[in-house]
C-alpha positions as CSV (number, residue, x, y, z in Angstrom):
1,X,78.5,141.4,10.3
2,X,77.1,138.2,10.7
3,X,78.8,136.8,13.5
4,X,79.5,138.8,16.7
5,X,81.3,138.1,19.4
6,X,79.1,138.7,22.9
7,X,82.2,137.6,24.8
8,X,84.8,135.9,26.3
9,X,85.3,133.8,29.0
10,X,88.4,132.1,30.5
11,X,89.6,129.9,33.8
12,X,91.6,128.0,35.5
13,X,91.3,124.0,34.7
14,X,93.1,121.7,36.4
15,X,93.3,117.8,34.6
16,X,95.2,115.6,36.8
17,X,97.5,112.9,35.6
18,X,96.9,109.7,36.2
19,X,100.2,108.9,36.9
20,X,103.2,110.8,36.7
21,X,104.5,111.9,32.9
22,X,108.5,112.3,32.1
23,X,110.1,113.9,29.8
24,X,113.5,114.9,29.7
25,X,112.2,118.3,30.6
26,X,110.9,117.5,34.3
27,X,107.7,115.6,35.1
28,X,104.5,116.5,35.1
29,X,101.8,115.2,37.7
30,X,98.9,117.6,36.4
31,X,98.3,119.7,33.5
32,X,97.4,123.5,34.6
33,X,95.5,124.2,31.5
34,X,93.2,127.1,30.5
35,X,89.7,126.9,29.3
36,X,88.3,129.7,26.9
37,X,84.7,129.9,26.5
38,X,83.5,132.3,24.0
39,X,79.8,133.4,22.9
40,X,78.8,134.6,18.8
41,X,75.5,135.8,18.1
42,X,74.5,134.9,15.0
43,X,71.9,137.7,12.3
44,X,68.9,136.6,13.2
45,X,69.7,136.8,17.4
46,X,70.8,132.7,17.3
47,X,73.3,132.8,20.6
48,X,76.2,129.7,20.3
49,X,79.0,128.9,22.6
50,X,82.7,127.5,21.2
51,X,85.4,126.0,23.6
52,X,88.8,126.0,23.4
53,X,91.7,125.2,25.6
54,X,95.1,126.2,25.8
55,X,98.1,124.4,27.6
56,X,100.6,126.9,28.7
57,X,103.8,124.7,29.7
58,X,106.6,126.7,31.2
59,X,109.2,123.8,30.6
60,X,108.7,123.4,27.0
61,X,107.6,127.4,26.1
62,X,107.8,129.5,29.0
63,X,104.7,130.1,29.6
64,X,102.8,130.1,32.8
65,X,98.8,129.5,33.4
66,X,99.0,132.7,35.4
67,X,100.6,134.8,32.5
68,X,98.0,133.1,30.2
69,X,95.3,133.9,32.2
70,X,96.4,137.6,32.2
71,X,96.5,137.7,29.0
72,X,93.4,136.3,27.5
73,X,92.2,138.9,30.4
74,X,93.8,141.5,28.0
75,X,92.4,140.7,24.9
76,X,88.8,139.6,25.7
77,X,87.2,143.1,25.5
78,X,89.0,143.8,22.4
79,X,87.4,141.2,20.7
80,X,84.0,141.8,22.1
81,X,81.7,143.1,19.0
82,X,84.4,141.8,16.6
83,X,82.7,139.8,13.5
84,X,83.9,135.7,14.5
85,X,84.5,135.1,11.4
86,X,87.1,137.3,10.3
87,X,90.3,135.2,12.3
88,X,93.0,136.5,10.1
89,X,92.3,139.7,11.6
90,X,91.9,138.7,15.0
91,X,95.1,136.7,15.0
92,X,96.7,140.3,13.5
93,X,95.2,141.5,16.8
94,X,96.4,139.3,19.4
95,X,100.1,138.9,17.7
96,X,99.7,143.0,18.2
97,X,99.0,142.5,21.9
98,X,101.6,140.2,22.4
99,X,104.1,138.6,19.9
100,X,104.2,135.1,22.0
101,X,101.6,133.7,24.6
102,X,101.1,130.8,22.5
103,X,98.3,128.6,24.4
104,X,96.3,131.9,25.2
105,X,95.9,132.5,21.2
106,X,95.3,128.7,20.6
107,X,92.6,128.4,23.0
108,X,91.0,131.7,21.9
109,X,91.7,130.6,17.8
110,X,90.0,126.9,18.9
111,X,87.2,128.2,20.9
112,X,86.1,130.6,17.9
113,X,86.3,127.9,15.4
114,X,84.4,125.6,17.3
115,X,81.8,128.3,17.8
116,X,81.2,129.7,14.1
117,X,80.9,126.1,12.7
118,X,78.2,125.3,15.9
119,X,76.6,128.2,14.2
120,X,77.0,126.8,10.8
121,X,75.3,123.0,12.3
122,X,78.5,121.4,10.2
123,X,81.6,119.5,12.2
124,X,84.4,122.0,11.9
125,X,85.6,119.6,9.7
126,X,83.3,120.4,7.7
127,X,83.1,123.8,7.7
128,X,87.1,123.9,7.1
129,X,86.0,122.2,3.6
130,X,87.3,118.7,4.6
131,X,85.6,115.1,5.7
132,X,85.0,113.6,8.9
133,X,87.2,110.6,8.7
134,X,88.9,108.2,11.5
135,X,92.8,108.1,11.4
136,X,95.6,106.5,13.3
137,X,97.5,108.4,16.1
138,X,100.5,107.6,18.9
139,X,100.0,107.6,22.1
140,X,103.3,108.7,24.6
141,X,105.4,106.4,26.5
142,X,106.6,108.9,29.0
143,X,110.3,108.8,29.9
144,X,111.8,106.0,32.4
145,X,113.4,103.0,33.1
146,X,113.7,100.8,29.7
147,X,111.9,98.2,31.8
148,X,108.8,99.9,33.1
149,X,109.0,101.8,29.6
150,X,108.6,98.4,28.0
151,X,106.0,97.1,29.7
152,X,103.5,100.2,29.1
153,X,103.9,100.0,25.0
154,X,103.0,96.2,25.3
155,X,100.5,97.8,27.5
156,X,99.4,100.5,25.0
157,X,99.8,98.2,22.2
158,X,96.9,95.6,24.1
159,X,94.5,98.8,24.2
160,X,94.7,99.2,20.7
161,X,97.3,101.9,19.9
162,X,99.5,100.4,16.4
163,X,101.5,103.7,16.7
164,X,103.9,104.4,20.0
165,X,106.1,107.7,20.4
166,X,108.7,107.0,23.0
167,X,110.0,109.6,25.3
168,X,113.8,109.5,25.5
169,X,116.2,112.1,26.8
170,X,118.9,110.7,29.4
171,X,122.2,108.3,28.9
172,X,122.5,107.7,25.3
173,X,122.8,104.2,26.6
174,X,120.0,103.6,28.2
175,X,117.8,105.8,25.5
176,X,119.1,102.8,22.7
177,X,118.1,100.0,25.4
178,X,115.1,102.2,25.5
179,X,114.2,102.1,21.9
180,X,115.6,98.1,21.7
181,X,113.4,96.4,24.8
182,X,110.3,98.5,23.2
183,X,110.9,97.2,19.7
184,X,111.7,93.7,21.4
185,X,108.2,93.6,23.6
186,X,105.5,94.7,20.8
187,X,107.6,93.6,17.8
188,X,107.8,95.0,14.4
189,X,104.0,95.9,13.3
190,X,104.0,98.6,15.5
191,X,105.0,102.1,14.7
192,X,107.4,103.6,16.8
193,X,108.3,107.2,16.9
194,X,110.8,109.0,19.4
195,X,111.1,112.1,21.3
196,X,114.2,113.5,23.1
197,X,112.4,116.9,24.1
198,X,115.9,118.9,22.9
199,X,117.7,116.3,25.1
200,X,120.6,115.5,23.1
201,X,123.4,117.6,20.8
202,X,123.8,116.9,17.5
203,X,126.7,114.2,17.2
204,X,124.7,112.3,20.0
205,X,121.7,112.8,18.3
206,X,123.1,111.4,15.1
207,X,124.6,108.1,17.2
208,X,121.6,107.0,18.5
209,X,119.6,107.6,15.3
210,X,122.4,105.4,13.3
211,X,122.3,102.5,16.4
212,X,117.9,102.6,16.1
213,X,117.3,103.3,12.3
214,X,117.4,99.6,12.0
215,X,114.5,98.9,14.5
216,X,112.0,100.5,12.5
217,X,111.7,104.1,13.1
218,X,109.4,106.4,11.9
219,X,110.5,109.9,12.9
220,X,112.6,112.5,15.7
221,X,111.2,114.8,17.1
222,X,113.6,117.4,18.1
223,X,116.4,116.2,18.6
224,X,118.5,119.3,19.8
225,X,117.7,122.7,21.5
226,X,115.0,124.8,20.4
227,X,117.2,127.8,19.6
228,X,120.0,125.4,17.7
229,X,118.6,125.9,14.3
230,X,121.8,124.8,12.8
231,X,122.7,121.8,14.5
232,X,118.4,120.1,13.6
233,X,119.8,121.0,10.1
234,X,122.9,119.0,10.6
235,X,121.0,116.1,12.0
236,X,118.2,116.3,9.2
237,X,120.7,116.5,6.8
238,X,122.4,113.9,7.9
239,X,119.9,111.1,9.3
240,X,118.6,108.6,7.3
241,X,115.4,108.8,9.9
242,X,112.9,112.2,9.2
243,X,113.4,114.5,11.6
244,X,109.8,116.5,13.7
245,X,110.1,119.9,14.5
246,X,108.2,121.0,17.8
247,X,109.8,123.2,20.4
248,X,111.7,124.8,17.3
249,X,108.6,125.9,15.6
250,X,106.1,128.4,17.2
251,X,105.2,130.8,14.7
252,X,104.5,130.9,10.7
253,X,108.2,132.6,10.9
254,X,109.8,130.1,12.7
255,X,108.2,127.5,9.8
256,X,109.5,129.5,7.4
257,X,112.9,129.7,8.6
258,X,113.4,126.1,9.3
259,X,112.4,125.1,5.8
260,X,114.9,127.5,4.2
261,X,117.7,125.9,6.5
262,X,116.6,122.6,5.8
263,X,116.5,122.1,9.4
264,X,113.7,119.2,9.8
265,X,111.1,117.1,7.4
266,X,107.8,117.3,9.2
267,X,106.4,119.7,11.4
């Protein structure tokens, strides 16, 4: 053993919104997170710290901060003396002591990485066997009125972003005006992806991809309900638009299964 795991540490931690963020979910005016704080000790008695967090989101998994914290509560003695670096088994562990609780086993998965490569000295990059290299990403346009939604991507688009992913989820008018006054305001360099959060059924979902496809659109993201397998694989099928997986996809299973159905493009 090379690696050991002293222990591990996890609270409460609060980030507040600065302002309110909609989805077609509910909104969101502070993110209840979790922080996990675990300790290796390396061969030669080297201690180093990794941190991970986890956001446990009852609206989109059904998961609460409390249940999270209970469980990470669980788990942290039976992974003290465990060697770090063996995460397939600890993962076989946690999926033992519970078959969901998502954010508790990414914050524990993140906070372990981030330790063994501190140990290493190498970016975890790095020590995943890739480069450290910049790359483009969206930034969210939270769900309201195609107005105010307008004026935040030109104001997102002044700070720098090139890439916007637009939070729909209501009228399926007012979700194409959405998608139209955005498109109109930052015009046609920018990427624009959308998000209905499960907010629409498949035949509606397939009417407003048809109506937007010509504005530019880069992908979907779920489209439908989580559990309607079928139906993303009638709208993925059928869109000429890629359609995202999220709330569909939680475990390797779940990515298996959705490839098999043909039920998205990306994940």
């Amino acid at each position: 053993m090379t690696l050991r795991i002293v222990q591990l540490a996890v609270r409460a931690w609060d980030l507040k919104l600065g302002s309110p963020f909609t989805i077609s979910l509910g909104t969101f005016h502070e993110a209840p997170n979790v922080l996990v704080e675990v300790e290796i000790e390396t061969a030669e008695g080297r201690r180093v710290r990794g941190y991970g967090e986890g956001a446990p989101t009852t609206m989109v998994a059904g998961e609460t901060r409390e249940g999270t914290l209970a469980f990470l509560g669980q788990v942290a003695p039976l992974l003290e003396g465990r060697e770090a670096e063996d995460l397939e088994g600890i993962h076989a562990l946690l999926n033992r002591v519970s078959p969901r609780h998502f954010a508790g086993k990414a914050a524990a998965d993140l906070a372990l990485h981030d330790a063994v490569a501190r140990a290493a000295g190498v970016p975890l990059a790095g020590w995943l066997g890739g480069v450290t290299r910049p790359f483009p990403t969206d930034v969210t346009v939270g769900l309201d009125t195609p107005a105010a939604m307008a004026d935040r991507a030109e104001k997102e688009v002044r700070a720098g972003f090139s890439v916007l992913k637009l939070k729909l989820g209501s009228t399926e008018a007012e979700d194409m005006e959405r998608v139209q006054r955005v498109r109109a305001r930052v015009g046609p360099g920018v990427g624009l992806r959308l998000d209905a959060n499960q907010a629409w059924t498949p035949l509606a979902a397939l009417r407003i991809i048809e109506r937007v496809e010509p504005l530019g659109i880069e992908l979907v993201e779920q489209p439908v309900r989580a559990g309607n397998v079928r139906g993303l694989a009638e709208v993925a099928q059928r869109s000429p638009v890629p359609i995202m997986a999220d709330e569909s996809l939680f475990t390797p299973e779940d990515a298996f299964r959705l490839a098999n159905q043909q039920a998205c493009h990306v994940f």
